[in-house]
C-alpha positions in Angstrom: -118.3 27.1 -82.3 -115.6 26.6 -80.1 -115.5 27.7 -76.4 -112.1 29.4 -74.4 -111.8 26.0 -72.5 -111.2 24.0 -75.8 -107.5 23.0 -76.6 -105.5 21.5 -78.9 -105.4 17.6 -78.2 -102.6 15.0 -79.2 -102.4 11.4 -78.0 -100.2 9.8 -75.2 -97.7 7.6 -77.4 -97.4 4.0 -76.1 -93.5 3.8 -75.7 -92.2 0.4 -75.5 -88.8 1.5 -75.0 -86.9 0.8 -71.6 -88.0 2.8 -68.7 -86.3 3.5 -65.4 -87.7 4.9 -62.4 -85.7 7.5 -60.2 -83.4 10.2 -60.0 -79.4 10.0 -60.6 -78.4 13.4 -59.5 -80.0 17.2 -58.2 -78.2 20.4 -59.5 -79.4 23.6 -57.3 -78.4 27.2 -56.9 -79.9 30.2 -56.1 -82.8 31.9 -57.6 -82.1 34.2 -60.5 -85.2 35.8 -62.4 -85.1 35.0 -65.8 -82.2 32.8 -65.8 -84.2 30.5 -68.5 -86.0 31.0 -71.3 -88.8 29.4 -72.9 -88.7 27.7 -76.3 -91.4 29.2 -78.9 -92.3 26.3 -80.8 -92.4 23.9 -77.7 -93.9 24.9 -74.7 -92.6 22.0 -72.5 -88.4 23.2 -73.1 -86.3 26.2 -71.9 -82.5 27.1 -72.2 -80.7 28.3 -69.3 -80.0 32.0 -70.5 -77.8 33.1 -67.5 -74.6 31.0 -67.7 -72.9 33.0 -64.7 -75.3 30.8 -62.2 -73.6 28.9 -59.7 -74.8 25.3 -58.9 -74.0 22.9 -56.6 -74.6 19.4 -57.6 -76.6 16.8 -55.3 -76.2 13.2 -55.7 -78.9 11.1 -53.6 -78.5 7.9 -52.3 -79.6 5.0 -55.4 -83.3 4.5 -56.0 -84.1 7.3 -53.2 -85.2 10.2 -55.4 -88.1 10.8 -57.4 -89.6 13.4 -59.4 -93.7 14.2 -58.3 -95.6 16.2 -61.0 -99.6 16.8 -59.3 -102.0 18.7 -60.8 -104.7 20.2 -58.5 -107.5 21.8 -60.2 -110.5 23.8 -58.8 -113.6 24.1 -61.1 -115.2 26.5 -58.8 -112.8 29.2 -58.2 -111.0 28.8 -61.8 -107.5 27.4 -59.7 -105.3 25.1 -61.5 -101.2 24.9 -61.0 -99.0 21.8 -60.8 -96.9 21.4 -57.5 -93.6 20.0 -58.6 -91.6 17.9 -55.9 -88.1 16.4 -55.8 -87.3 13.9 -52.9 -84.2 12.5 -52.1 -82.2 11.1 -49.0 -78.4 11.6 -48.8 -76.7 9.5 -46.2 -75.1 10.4 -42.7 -76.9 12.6 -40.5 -73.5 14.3 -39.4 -73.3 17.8 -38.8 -71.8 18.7 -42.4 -74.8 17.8 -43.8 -76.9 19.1 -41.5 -75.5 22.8 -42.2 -75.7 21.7 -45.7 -79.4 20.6 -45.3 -79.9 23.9 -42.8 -78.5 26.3 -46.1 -81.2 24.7 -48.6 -84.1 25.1 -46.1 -83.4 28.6 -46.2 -83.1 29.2 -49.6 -85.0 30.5 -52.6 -83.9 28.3 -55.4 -84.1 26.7 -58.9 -83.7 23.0 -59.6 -82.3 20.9 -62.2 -83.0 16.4 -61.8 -81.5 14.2 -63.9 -83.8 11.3 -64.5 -82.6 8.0 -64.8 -83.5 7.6 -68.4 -81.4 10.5 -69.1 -84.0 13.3 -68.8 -83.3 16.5 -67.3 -86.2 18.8 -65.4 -86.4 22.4 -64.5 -88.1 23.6 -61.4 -87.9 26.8 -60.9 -88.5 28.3 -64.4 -91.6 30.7 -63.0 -91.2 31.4 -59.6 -88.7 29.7 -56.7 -88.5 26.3 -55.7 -88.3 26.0 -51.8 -87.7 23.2 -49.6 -90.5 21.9 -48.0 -89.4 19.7 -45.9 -86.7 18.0 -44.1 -86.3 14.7 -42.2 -83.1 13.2 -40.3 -83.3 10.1 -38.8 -80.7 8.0 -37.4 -82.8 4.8 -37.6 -83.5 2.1 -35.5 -81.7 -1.6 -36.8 -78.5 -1.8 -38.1 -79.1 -1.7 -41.3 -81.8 1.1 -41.5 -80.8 4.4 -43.0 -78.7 7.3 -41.1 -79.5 10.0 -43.4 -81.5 12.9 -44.1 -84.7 12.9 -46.5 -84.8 16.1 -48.3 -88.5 17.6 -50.4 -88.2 20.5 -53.0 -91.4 21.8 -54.4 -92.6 24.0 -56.7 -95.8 25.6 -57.3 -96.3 26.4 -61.2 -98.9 26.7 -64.2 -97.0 24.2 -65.7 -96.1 20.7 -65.4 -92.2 20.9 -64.8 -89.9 21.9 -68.0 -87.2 20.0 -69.6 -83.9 21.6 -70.7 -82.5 22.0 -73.6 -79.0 22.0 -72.3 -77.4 21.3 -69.0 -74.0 20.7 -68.2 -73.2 19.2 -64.6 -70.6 21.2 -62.6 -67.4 18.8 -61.7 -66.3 18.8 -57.9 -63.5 20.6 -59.0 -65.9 23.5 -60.5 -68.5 24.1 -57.0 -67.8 27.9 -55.8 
């Protein structure tokens, strides 16, 4: 007899195929409810449904971004969601940035990374994605960063998404 807590399980394939860690680029734009849609067959892809959405592209300084997927789960009050985080540094703490760093602080967004093994993830599918924190630092020794470290995060009953679909805006194409 099978209880509500079983599931369907399926193995974790051993890949032996080239793997790279990090983040290339961060597409963001404002929050639009229902801009995706979720696939029926699988549960881990959705299709950007409201092409009229504006996004600004975001690339981070090489091997500074990563993508965080954590579950937390509470067997005592029934609580599980995955908090989704994106972290990245941009050089030069100047004040262009820092308005552009101010603006995404304030924001209610939705997030799209593109991995560096070509994979791109949604946050921002079920509710906003926020930013949680930010750090500038001018550094210390000559060679230590001048930038600003920026966190997205996402609190979601699922593990981030992948999209079907995503086309990068050009420079020439930012509103």
């Amino acid at each position: 007899m099978a209880n509500s807590c079983d599931i369907t399980l399926s193995t974790i394939a051993q890949d032996c195929r080239p793997n790279l860690s990090g983040i290339k680029k961060i597409a963001v734009a404002n929050y639009v409810e229902g801009a995706f849609s979720k696939d029926d067959v699988n549960p881990n892809l959705v299709t950007l449904e409201n092409t009229e959405v504006k996004w600004t592209v975001y690339v981070p300084a090489k091997h500074t971004g990563s993508l965080t997927k954590t579950l937390t789960k509470n067997e005592q009050t029934g609580v599980l969601y995955y908090t989704n985080e994106v972290s990245a540094t941009f050089n030069h703490m100047d004040g262009a940035n820092g308005q552009a760093v101010d603006l995404l602080g304030q924001g209610r967004l939705m997030v799209v990374v593109l991995d560096s093994n070509g994979m791109n993830w949604v946050l921002g599918v079920d509710d906003w994605v926020s930013v949680s924190a930010i750090t500038g630092q001018t550094g210390a020794a000559a060679d230590d960063g001048n930038n600003w470290q920026i966190t997205f995060t996402e609190i979601s009953s699922h593990a981030a998404y992948n999209i079907a679909a995503f086309v990068y805006p050009t420079a020439d194409a930012q509103p």
